[in-house]
C-alpha positions as CSV (number, residue, x, y, z in Angstrom):
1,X,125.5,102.2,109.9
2,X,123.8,99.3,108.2
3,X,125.7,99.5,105.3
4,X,129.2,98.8,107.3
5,X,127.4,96.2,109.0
6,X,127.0,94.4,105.4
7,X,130.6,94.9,104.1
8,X,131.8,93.7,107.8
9,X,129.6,90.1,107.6
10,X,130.3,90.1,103.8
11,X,134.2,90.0,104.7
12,X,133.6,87.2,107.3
13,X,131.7,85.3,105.0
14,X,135.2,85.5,102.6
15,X,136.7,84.7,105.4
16,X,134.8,81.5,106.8
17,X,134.4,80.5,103.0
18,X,130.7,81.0,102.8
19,X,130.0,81.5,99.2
20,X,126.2,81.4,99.4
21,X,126.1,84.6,102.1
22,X,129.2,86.2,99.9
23,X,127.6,86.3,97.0
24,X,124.5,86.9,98.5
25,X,125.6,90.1,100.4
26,X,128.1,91.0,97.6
27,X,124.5,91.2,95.0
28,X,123.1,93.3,98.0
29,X,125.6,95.9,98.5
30,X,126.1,96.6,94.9
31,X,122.0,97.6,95.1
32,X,122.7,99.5,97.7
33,X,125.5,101.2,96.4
34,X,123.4,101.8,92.9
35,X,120.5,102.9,94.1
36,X,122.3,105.6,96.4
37,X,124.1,106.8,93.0
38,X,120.6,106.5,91.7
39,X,119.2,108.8,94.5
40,X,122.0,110.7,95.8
41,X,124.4,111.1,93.0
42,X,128.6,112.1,93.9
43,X,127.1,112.8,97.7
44,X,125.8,108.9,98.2
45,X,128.5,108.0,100.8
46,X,127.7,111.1,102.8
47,X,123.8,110.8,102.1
48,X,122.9,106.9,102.7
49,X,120.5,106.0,105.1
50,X,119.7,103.1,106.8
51,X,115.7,103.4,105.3
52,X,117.8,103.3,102.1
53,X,119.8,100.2,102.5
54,X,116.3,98.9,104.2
55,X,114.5,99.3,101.1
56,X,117.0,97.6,98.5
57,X,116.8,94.8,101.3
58,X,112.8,94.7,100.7
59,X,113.0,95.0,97.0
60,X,115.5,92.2,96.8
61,X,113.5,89.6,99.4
62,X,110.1,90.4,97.0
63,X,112.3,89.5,93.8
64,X,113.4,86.3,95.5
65,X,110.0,85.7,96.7
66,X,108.8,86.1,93.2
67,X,111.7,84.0,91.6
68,X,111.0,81.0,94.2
69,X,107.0,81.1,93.0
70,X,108.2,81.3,89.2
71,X,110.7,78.4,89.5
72,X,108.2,75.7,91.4
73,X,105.8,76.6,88.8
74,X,108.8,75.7,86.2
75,X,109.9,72.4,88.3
76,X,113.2,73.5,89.2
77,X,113.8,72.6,91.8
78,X,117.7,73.1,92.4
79,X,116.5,77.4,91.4
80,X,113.8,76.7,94.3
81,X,116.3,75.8,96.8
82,X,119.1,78.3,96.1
83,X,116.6,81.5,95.9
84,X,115.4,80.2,99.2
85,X,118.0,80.1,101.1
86,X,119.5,83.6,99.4
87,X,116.1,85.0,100.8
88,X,116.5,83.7,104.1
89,X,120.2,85.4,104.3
90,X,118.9,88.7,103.2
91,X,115.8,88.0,105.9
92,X,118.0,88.2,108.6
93,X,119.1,92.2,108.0
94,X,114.9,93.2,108.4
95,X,113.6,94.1,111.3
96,X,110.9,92.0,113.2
97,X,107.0,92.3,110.9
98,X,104.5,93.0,113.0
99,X,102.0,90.6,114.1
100,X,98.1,90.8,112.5
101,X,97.4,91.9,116.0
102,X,99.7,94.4,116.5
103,X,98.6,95.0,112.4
104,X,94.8,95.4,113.7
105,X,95.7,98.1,116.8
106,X,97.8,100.0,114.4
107,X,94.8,100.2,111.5
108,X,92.0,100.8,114.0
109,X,92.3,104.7,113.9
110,X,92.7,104.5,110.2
111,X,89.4,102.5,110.1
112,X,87.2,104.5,111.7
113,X,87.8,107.9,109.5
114,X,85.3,106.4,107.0
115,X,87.1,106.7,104.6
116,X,85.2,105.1,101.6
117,X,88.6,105.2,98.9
118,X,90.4,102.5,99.9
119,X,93.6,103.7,98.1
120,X,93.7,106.4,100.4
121,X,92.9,104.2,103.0
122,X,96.4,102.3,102.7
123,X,98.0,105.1,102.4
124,X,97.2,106.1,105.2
125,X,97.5,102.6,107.0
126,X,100.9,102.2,105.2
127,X,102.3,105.7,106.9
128,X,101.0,104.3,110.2
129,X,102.9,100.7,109.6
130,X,105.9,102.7,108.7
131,X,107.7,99.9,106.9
132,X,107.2,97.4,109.7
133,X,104.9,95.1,107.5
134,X,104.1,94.0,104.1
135,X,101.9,96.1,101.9
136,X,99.9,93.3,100.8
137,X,99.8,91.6,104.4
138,X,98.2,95.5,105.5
139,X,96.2,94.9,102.3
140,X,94.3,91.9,103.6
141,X,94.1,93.4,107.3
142,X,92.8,96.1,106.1
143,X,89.9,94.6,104.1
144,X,88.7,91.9,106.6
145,X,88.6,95.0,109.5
146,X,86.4,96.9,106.6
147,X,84.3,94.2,106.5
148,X,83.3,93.9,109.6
């Protein structure tokens, strides 16, 4: 499970004296662990799913990804460097993004319904990604295949 996989690296991170990655996967597994009391209540243990622990991964690279953009705009740069390389430790535990290509064979079916809302549109091109791309990177592939 994905979850022992994180408590496993976090203790050889204690153990190899990494304190970036410790604190790093120490901040991620707490998410975890509050968002499957959030979801799952006294039953979490029993009840987490990888999808679960995948999504407090997602949630925490786009607040990183956000923090990195705030603290450039704010010249800091020592912020800039820290959030980056805490987002590329918690990159490591997604899996592989598809590529636009692989993007624009996915969305072709979901193209050619017509489909004139384009809220329903990504909803529909989201449940055919199934979590292996970014919504806004969908976004974007979606409207330049409608516009052609």
């Amino acid at each position: 499970m994905m979850l022992d996989n994180l408590q496993t690296d976090m203790t050889q991170s204690l153990k190899k004296g990494d304190h970036l990655r410790l604190e790093t996967l120490r901040f991620l597994i707490s998410g975890v662990r509050n968002a499957a009391i959030a979801k799952y209540g006294n039953a979490w243990e029993t009840s987490l799913r990888d999808e679960d622990v995948l999504d407090v991964i997602k949630k925490q690279v786009k607040s990183h990804k956000e923090s990195v953009e705030a603290f450039e705009k704010a010249g800091r740069s020592e912020l800039v460097k820290k959030e980056k390389d805490e987002l590329a430790i918690l990159s490591l535990f997604l899996p592989k993004e598809l590529s636009d290509d692989e993007l624009k064979v996915l969305l072709s079916d979901v193209v050619t319904t017509r489909e004139s809302n384009f809220g329903l549109l990504m909803k529909a091109a989201m449940a055919k990604v199934d979590g292996k791309a970014d919504g806004g990177r969908v976004a974007g592939v979606l409207k330049q295949m409608l516009k052609k």
